[in-house]
C-alpha positions in Angstrom: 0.3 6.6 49.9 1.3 3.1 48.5 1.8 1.4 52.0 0.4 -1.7 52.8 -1.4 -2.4 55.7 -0.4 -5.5 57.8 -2.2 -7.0 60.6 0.0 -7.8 63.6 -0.6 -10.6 66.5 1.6 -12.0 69.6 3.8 -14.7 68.5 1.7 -18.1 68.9 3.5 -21.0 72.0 4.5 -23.1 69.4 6.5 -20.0 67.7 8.1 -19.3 70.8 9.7 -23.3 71.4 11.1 -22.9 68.0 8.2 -24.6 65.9 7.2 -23.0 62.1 6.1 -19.4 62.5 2.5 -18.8 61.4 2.2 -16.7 58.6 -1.1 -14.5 58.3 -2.3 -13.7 54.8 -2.1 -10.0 54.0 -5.1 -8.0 52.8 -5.1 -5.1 50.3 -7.1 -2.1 50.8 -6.9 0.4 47.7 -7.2 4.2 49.3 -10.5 5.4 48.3 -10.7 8.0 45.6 -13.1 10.4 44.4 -13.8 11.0 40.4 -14.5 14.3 39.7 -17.3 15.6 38.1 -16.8 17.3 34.8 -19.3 18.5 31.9 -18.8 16.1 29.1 -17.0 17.3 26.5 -19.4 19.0 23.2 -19.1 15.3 21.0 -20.1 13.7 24.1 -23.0 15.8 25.0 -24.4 15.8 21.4 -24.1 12.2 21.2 -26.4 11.9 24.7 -28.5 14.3 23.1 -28.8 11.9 19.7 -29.8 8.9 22.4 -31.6 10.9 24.2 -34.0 12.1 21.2 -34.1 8.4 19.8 -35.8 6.9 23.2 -32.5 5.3 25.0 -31.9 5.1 28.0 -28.2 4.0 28.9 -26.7 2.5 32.0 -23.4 2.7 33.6 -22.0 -0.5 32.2 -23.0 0.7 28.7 -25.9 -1.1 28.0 -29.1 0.3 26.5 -33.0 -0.2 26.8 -35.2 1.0 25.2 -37.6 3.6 26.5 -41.7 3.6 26.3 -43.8 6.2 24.6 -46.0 7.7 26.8 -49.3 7.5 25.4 -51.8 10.7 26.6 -55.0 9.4 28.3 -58.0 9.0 25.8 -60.7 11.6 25.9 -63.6 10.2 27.9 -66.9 11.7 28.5 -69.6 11.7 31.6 -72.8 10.9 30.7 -73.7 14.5 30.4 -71.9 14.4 27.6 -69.0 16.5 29.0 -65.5 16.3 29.2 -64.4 14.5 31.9 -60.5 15.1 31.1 -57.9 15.4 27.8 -59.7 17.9 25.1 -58.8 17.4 21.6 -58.1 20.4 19.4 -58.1 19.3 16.0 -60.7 22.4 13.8 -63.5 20.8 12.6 -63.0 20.7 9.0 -66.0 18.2 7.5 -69.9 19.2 8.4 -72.6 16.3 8.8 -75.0 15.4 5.9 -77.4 14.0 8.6 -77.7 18.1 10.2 -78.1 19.1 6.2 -80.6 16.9 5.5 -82.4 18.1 8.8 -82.0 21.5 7.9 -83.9 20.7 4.8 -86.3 19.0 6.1 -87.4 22.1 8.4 -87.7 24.6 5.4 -89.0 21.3 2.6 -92.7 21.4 1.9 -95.0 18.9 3.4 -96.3 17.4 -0.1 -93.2 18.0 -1.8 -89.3 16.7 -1.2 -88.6 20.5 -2.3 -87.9 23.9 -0.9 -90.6 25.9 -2.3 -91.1 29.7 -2.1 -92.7 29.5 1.5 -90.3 27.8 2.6 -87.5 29.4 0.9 -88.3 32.5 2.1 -88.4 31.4 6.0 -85.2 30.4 4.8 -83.5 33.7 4.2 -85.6 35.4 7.3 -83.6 33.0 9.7 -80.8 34.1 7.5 -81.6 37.6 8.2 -81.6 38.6 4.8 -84.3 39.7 2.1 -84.9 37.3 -0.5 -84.0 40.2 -3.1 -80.8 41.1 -1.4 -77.4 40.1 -3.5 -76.6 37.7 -1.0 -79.0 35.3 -1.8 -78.0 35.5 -5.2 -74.8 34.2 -4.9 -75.8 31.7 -2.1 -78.1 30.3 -4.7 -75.3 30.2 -7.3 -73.1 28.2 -4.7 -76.2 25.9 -4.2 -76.4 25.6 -8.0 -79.9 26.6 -7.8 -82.0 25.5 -11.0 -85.2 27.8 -10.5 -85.5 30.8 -8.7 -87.4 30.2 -4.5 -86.6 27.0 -5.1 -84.1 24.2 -3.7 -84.1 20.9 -4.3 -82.4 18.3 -1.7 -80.0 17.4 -3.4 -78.9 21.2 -4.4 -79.4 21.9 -0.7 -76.8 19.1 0.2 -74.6 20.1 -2.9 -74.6 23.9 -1.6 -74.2 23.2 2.3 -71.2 20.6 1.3 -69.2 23.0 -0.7 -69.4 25.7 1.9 -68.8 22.9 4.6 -71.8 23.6 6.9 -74.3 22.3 8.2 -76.2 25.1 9.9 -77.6 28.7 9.8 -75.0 30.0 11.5 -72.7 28.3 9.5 -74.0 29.8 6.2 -74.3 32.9 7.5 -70.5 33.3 8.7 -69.4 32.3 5.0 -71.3 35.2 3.6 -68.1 37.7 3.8 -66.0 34.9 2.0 -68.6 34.7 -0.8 -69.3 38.4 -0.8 -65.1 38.7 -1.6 -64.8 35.6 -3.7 -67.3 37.2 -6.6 -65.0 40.2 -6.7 -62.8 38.4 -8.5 -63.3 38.9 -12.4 -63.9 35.2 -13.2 -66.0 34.5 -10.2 -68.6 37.3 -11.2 -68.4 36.4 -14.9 -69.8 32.7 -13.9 -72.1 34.3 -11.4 -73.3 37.0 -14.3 -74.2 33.7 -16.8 -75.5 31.6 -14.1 -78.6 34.7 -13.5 -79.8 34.4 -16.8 -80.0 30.2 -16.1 -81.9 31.0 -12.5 -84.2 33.4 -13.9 -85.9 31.1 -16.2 -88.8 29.0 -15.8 -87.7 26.3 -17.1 -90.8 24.2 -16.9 -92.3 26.4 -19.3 -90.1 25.6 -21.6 -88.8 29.2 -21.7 -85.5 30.2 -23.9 -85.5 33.9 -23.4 -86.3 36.2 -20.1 -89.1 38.0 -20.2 -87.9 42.1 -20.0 -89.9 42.1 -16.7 -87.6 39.2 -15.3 -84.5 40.3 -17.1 -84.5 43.8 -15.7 -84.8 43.4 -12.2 -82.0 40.6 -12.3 -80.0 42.9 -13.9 -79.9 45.5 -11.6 -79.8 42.7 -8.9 -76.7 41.0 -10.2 -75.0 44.6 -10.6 -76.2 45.8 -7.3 -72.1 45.9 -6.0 -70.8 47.3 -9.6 -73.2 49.1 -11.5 -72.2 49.8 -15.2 -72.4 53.8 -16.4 -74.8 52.6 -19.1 -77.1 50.3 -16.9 -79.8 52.5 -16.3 -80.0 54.1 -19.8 -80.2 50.3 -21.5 -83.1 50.0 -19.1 -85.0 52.6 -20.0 -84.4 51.8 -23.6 -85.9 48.2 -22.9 -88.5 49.8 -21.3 -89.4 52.6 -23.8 -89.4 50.4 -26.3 -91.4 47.6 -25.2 -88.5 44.9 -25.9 -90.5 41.6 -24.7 -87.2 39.1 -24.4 -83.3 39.0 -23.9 -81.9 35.9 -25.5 -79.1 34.0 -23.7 -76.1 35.3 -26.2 -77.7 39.2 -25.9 -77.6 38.4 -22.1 -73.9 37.7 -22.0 -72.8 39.7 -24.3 -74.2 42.5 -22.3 -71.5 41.7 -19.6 -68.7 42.5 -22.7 -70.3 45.1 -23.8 -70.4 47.3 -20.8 -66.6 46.9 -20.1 -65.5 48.0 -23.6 -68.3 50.7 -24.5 -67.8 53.8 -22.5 -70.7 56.0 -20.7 -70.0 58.8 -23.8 -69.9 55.3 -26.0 -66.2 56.4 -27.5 -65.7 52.5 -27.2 -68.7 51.8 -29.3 -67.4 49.8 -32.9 -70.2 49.4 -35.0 -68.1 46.6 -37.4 -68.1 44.7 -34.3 -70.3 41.6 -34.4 -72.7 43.0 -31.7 -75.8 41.7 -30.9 -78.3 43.8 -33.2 -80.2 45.1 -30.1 -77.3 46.7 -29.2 -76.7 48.7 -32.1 -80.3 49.7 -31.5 -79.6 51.0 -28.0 -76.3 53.2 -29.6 -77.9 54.8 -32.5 -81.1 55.6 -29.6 -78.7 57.1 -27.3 -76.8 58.9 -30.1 -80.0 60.6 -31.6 -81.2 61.3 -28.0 -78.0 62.9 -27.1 -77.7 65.0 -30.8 -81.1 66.7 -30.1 -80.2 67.7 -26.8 -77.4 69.5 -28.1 -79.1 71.0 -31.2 -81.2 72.5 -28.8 -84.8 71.1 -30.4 -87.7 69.0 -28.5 -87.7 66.2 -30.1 -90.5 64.5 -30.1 -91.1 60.4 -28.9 -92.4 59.5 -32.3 -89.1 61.1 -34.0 -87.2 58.5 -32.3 -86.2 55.4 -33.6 -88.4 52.5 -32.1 -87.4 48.9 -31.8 -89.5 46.1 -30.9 -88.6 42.4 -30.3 
């Protein structure tokens, strides 16, 4: 290595007679080498990796440009409506007012912008549920329901909207979720107050449920936890020909049956309990003190309470 290549010739006449010798310039050729090929050292690769990740590209001299994005093909349809490539996977979270308002309209009676009790219960038949079932209960509390069979359009939209559907099926797959949500202490406590609201007529101007309303929401709101004392505060109602429950004996019922025990050992009579209720006690006491004395004690003998 490190010679240099020279290119020889004959001498020229003029050479030979003894004129100026020709020179011929002399070209270079550098050997030919081979780089070797070695992974880039962990700085190096991280630092491709950084331009890599930040869209350049570089070229041998060092220079840079600057890669393009490249964008995915936008979803196109046939006029079938389907798919003709690129499907998009984003849930469907909102639901359309246009298919609620539609969905009203099918149940809505013809002289009336309204969901009457015809049409409410075609309503829960496509449901498949009974209008009497618990369900329908707390679907009409999500709906914010002002009279019972009844829906207005804009309580229809309200309910549909907060459950984010806008279909049967819909409604119907968000019955577990409600069925679980009014487990919770709070939740049933608002749906407990909200029955006594729905189960008047409030076109009549009424302020109290009648006992023949009250009862059978009562034992329709407590259909998934019944309270030990339920059924004997319904025959005391109905023994003693109570007409009315007022809003406050209403909820105060709800109290009452977590802190009075079936044997009534919870029962505080310097509480300020609705007076109907120390009514029901002292019944259920004198009921309970005959039995055990052994004597018949006739219906007259008991204390009677009327509204």
């Amino acid at each position: 290595m490190g010679k240099c290549l020279s290119s020889c010739s004959e001498p020229s006449p003029a050479e030979q007679n003894g004129g100026p010798k020709r020179t011929e310039q002399t070209h270079y050729q550098a050997p030919m080498t081979t780089v070797p090929t070695h992974p880039a050292p962990a700085p190096i690769r991280e630092s491709l990796s950084s331009v890599q990740s930040s869209g350049m590209e570089y070229y041998q001299n060092g220079s840079h440009k600057r890669l393009e994005k490249t964008k995915m093909p936008p979803i196109r349809k046939t006029s079938n409506g389907v798919d003709s490539g690129r499907r998009s996977f984003v849930p469907k979270t909102e639901c359309s007012e246009s298919k609620i308002n539609r969905l009203f309209d099918h149940y809505k009676d013809e002289d009336e912008d309204c969901i009457l009790a015809e049409g409410t219960e075609k309503f829960c038949h496509d449901l498949c549920v009974d209008p009497t079932e618990f369900i329908v209960l707390v679907l009409a509390c999500k709906f914010q329901a002002a009279t019972m069979c009844q829906f207005t359009r804009k309580e229809f939209l309200y309910g549909c909207k907060s459950l984010k559907v806008d279909s049967i099926k819909g409604i119907q797959t968000k019955f577990p979720e409600m069925l679980e949500e009014v487990q919770n202490e709070a939740k049933f406590k608002d749906l407990y107050r909200f029955t006594f609201t729905f189960g008047l007529d409030m076109d009549g101007g009424q302020r109290s449920l009648p006992c023949d309303i009250a009862i059978p929401l009562w034992k329709l709101v407590f259909s998934h936890r019944e309270p030990a004392i339920l059924e004997r505060w319904i025959n005391f109602l109905q023994e003693n020909q109570i007409r009315g429950i007022s809003k406050d004996t209403w909820n105060m019922f709800l109290n009452f049956t977590e802190v009075v025990g079936a044997d009534f050992t919870g029962y505080d009579d310097s509480e300020a309990w609705p007076s109907l209720f120390d009514d029901f006690v002292e019944y259920e006491l004198e009921k309970e003190k005959a039995l055990q004395n052994g004597k018949r004690t006739d219906d007259r003998n008991l204390p009677v309470y009327y509204s």
